[in-house]
N, C-alpha and C positions, 0 to 999 in steps of 0.2 A: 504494500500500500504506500509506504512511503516513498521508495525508487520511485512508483507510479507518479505521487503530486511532483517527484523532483523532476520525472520528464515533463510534465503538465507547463510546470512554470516559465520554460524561456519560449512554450510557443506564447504563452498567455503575455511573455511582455513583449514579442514578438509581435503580438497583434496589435498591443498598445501605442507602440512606438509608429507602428504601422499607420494608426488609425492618428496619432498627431501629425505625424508626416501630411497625410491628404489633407487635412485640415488648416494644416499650414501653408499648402499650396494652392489652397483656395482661398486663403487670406490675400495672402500676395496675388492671386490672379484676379481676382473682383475689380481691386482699384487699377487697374494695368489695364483690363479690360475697357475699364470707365474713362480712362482717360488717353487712352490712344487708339480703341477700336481691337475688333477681332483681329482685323487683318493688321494692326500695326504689332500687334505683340508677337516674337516670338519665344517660342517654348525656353530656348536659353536665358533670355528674360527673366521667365516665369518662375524657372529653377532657380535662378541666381537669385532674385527677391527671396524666395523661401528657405532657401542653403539647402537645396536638394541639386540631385544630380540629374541633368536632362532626360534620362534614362528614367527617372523615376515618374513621367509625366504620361509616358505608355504605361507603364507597369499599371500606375494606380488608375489613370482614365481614359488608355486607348488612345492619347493623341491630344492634342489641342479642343478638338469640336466636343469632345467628350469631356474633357474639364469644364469647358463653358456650359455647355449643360447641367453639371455638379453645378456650375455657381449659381447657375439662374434658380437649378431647384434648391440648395442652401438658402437664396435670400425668400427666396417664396416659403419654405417651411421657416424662418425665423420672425416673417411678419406673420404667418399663421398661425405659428403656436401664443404669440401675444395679442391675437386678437379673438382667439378660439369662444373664450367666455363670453365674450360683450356680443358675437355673433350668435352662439346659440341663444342667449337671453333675445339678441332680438327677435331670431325664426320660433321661439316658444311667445312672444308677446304676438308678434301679428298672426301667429294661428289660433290664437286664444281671443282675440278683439279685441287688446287691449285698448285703454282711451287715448285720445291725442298726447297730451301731456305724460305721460309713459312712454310711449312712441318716441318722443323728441328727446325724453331723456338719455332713453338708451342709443339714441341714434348718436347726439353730445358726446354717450361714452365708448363708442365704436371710433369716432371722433379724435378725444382722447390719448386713446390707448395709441392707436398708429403715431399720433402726434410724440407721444411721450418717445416713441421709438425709434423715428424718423430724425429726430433733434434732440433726443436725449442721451442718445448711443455711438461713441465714436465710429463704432465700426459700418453705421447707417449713413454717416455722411458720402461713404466711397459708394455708396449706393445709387447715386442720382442720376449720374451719366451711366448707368449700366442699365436704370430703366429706361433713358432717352433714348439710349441708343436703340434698345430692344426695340421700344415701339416705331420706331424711325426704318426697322427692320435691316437694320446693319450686321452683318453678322448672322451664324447659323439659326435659324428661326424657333429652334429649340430652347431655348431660354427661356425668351420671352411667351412660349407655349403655356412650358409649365409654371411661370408665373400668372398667367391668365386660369390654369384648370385649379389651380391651387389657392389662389387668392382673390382674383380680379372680378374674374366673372361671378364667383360667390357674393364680393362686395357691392356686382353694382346691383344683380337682384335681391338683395336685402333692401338697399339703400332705395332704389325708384319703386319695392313695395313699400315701404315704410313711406316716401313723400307720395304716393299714388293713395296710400291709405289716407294720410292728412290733406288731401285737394279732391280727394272723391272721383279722381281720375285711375286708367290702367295699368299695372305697372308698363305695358309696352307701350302705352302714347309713347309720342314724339315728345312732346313737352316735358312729362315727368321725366324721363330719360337723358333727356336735358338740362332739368334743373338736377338732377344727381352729378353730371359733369361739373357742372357750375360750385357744385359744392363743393366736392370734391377737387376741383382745381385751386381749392386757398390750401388746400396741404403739397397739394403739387406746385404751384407756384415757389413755395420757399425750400422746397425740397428737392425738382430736380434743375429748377430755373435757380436755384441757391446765390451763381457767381453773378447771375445779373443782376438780383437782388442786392449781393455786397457791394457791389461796382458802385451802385445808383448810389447808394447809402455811404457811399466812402468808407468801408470796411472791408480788412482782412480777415474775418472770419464772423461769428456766433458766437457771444461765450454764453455759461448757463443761463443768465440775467433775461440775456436776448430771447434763448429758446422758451423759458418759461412766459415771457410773454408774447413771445406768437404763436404758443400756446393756447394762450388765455385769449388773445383775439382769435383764433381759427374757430375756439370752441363756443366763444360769446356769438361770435355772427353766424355761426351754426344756428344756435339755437334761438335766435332771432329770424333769422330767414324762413325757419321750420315753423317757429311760432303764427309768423306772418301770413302762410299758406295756408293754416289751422284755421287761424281766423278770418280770411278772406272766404272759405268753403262755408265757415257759420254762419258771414254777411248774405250767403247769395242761399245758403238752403231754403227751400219753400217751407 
């Protein structure tokens, strides 16, 4: 039994070591990605940023097209596992009827939570230009996929039922689908439009001060804009 755990143990840090390595290659590869494109980065790069060896970039993902994939689905599972709660809270209220005012709440904290993560997480910063790029369709289309099965398209049918519920309209009108964009664009604006934002502002960066309050305004005009719709549907009910 015991020879047995003492062979056990160097596959087991084996894998450990293993499982940092990728990890660490996908750090370094995110913001490389985000800032010189698929096609500008190469694999030697990628290795040299993480202190791996070019070799280890097959080993662990087949290639270049294959890590970019790993990154798209890392950053899409790390905004999903932080907004997992505040999403199922919402698909349990609007199946249950809940009232406007519920509705908006939880919308605020869908809100939130992205926000908190977006501007509160160094590591979300190197994230902006990898979603520009993705939607811009730069690069293997794989990415930005499973950022869309994983996160996006969850987010925006939540978000246009939840404003379709408070205006009394569909979640697929045109309109409501629209106003979800609209909202949704005050977390995008400072997050992947970030350097035009510093630029305008005469800043080299964000520090916590800043994010905590365009925090607080992403989530204040949220919840006014929502309010607004609430009650413009009250004005007009027969």
């Amino acid at each position: 039994m015991e020879q047995a755990a003492r062979k056990r143990r160097p596959r087991e840090r084996g894998y450990a070591r293993g499982e940092e390595a990728r990890l660490r290659i996908v750090a370094a590869a995110i913001p490389l990605f985000s800032h010189k494109g698929y096609d500008g980065v190469s694999t030697r790069e990628i290795a040299a940023r993480a202190g791996v060896r070019p070799a280890a970039l097959q080993y662990y993902f087949g290639g270049k097209e294959g890590l970019y994939g790993v990154c798209g689905e890392h950053v899409a599972n790390r905004i999903g596992h932080v907004v997992e709660p505040q999403m199922l809270r919402a698909e349990r209220l609007l199946a249950g009827g809940a009232a406007a005012a519920t509705l908006i709440e939880a919308y605020c904290d869908i809100v939130e939570s992205l926000a908190d993560l977006l501007f509160g997480e160094a590591e979300a910063a190197g994230w902006a230009a990898f979603f520009a790029t993705g939607q811009a369709g730069v690069g293997p289309c794989i990415a930005f996929s499973l950022l869309r099965l994983r996160f996006f398209d969850r987010m925006h049918a939540v978000g246009a039922a939840m404003i379709g519920r408070l205006t009394g309209r569909s979640a697929e009108d045109l309109e409501t689908r629209l106003r979800f964009f609209a909202i949704e664009g005050q977390l995008m604006m400072f997050h992947t439009a970030r350097r035009a934002v510093l630029t305008h502002l005469g800043r080299e960066s964000f520090g916590p001060g800043h994010a905590r309050l365009i925090k607080s305004l992403i989530v204040d005009q949220t919840r006014i804009l929502l309010s607004q719709m609430a009650a413009a549907r009250t004005k007009t009910a027969p």
